[in-house]
C-alpha positions in Angstrom: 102.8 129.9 85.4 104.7 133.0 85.8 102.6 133.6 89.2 103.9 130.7 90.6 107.3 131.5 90.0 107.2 134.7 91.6 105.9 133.1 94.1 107.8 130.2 94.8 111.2 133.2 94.1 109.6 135.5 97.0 109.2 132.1 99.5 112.8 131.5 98.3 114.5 135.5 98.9 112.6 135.7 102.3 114.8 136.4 104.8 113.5 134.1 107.3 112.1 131.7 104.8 108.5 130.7 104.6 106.7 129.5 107.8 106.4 126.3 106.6 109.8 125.5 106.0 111.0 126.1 109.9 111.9 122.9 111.6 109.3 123.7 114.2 106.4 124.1 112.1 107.3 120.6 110.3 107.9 118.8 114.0 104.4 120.2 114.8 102.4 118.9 111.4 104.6 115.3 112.0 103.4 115.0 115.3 99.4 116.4 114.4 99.5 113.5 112.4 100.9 110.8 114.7 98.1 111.4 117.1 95.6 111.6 114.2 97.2 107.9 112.8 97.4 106.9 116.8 93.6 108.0 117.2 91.9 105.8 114.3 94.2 102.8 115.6 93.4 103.6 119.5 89.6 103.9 118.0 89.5 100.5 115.7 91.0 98.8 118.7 88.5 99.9 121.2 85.8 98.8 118.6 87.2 95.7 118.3 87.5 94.5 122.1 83.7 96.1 122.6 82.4 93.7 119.8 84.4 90.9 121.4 83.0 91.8 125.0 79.6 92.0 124.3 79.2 90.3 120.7 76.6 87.3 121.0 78.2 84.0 120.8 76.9 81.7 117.5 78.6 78.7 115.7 78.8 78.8 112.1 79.0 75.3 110.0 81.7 75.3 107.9 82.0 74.4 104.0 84.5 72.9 102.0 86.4 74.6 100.1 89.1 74.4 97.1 91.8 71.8 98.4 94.2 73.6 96.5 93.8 76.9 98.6 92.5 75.7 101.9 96.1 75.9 103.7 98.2 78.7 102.6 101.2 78.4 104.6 100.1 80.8 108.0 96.3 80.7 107.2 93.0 79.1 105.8 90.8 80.0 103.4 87.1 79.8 105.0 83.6 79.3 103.4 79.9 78.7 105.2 77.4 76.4 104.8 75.2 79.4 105.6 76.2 80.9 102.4 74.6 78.2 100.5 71.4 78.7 102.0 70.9 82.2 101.5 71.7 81.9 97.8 69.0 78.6 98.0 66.4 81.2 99.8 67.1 83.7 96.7 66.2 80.9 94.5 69.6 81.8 92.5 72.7 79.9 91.4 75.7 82.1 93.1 77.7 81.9 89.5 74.9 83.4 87.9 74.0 86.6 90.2 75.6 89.9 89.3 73.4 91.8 91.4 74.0 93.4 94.5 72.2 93.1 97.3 72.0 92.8 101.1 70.2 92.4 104.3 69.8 90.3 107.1 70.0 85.7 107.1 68.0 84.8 110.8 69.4 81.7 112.5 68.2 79.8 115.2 70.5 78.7 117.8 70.8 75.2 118.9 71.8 73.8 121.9 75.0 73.9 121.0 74.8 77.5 119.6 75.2 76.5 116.5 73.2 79.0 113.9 70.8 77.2 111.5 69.0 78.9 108.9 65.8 80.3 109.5 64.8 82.8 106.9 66.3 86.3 105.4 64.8 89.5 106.6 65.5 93.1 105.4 66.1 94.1 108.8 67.5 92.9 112.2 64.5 94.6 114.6 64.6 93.0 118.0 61.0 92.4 120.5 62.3 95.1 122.6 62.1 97.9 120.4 59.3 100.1 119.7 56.2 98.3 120.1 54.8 99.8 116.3 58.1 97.7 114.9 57.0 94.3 113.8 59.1 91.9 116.2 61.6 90.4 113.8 63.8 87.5 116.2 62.4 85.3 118.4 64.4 84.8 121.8 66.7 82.1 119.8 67.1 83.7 117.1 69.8 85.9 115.9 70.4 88.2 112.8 73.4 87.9 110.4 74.0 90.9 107.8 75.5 89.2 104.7 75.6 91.4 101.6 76.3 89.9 97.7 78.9 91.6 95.9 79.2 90.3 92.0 77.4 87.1 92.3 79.9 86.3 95.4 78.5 86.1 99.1 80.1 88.3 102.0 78.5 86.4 105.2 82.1 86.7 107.6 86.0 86.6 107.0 87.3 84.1 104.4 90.4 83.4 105.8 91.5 81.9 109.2 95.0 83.5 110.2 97.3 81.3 112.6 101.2 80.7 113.5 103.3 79.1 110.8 103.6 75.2 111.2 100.3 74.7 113.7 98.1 74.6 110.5 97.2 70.6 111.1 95.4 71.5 114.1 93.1 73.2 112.6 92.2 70.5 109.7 89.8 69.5 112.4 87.4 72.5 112.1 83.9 72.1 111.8 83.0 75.5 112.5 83.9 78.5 113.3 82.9 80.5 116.8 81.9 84.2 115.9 80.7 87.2 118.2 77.6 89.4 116.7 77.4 92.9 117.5 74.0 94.7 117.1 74.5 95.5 113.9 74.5 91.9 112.6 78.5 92.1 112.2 79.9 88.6 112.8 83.8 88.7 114.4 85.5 85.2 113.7 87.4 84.2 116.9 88.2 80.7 116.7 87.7 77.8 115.0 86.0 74.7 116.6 86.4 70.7 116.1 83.2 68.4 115.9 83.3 68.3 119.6 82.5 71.8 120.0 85.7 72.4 121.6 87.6 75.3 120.4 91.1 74.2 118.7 94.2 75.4 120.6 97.6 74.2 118.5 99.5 73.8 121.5 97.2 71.6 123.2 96.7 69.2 120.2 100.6 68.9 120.2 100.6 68.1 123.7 97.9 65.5 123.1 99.5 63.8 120.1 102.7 63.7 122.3 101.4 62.2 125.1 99.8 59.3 122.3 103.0 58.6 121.4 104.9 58.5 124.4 101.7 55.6 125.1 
């Protein structure tokens, strides 16, 4: 204790003060730390518009979920019919599995790219890797990585953000459009009606005014 009085007393009777209390030295360690806080954001950012650019396309069915939180004002809460099938592969009732655990669901793309289960794998190997790998995905196929935290599935995002007041629109989703990176990652991008047609707010309002106007 008394050391760090003297201290803090000798910092104090300097006569130029200590070196980190000159406005220069401050200005420096603010600005260090911008372009530290600047440089995760620049980084994240780049990540993100590299998954979107080169992310494989797949449809995911949707499931319903609690009425009483499915519209929250500026969003939607999201669950997958996926999800149900993985805990159905495990053999285990999702209320009743406090284990954790993760790896890979394989879905097979229709014609419509929509992902239908396959099989879970512990890996997401691809044909064109080393030929002592086992091949994992046939040319339809494509690898999900899902993990189960607490009895409760993490497949994708459970929530659909969107602009205050166009939340009707999107009452019509069936499914919702992701982009998988190579690491199984799946990036929600839009949500899609039974038509396969991705739902755009200001067209539907445009539609239903053009109905009325009929």
């Amino acid at each position: 204790m008394n050391n760090k009085i003297l201290t803090k007393r000798l910092i104090e009777d300097a006569p130029n003060g200590h070196w980190l209390q000159k406005p220069a030295v401050t200005i420096i360690i603010a600005l260090l730390g911008l372009a530290l806080v600047l440089g995760v954001v620049t980084r994240n950012i780049a990540k993100y518009e590299n998954h979107l650019a080169i992310g494989d396309t797949v449809l995911l069915a949707l499931a319903p979920v609690d009425p009483r939180g499915f519209m929250q004002g500026d969003y939607m809460t999201l669950s997958y019919a996926l999800e149900r099938d993985v805990f159905a592969a495990l053999n285990k009732d999702p209320g009743s599995y406090p284990t954790n655990e993760e790896g890979y669901v394989i879905v097979a793309l229709d014609k419509h790219n929509v992902g239908q289960f396959v099989r879970l794998a512990a890996n997401n190997r691809t044909a064109d890797q080393t030929a002592n790998e086992p091949k994992n995905l046939a040319s339809n196929e494509m690898a999900i990585y899902y993990r189960i935290r607490n009895g409760r599935m993490q497949l994708a995002t459970n929530a659909f953000f969107f602009q205050e007041g166009h939340g009707e629109a999107f009452t019509a989703a069936e499914y919702g459009l992701f982009r998988v990176n190579a690491k199984g990652e799946p990036l929600l991008t839009n949500l899609v009606d039974n038509d396969f047609k991705v739902i755009s707010p200001n067209q539907t309002a445009t539609k239903q005014t053009a109905n009325s106007a009929n």
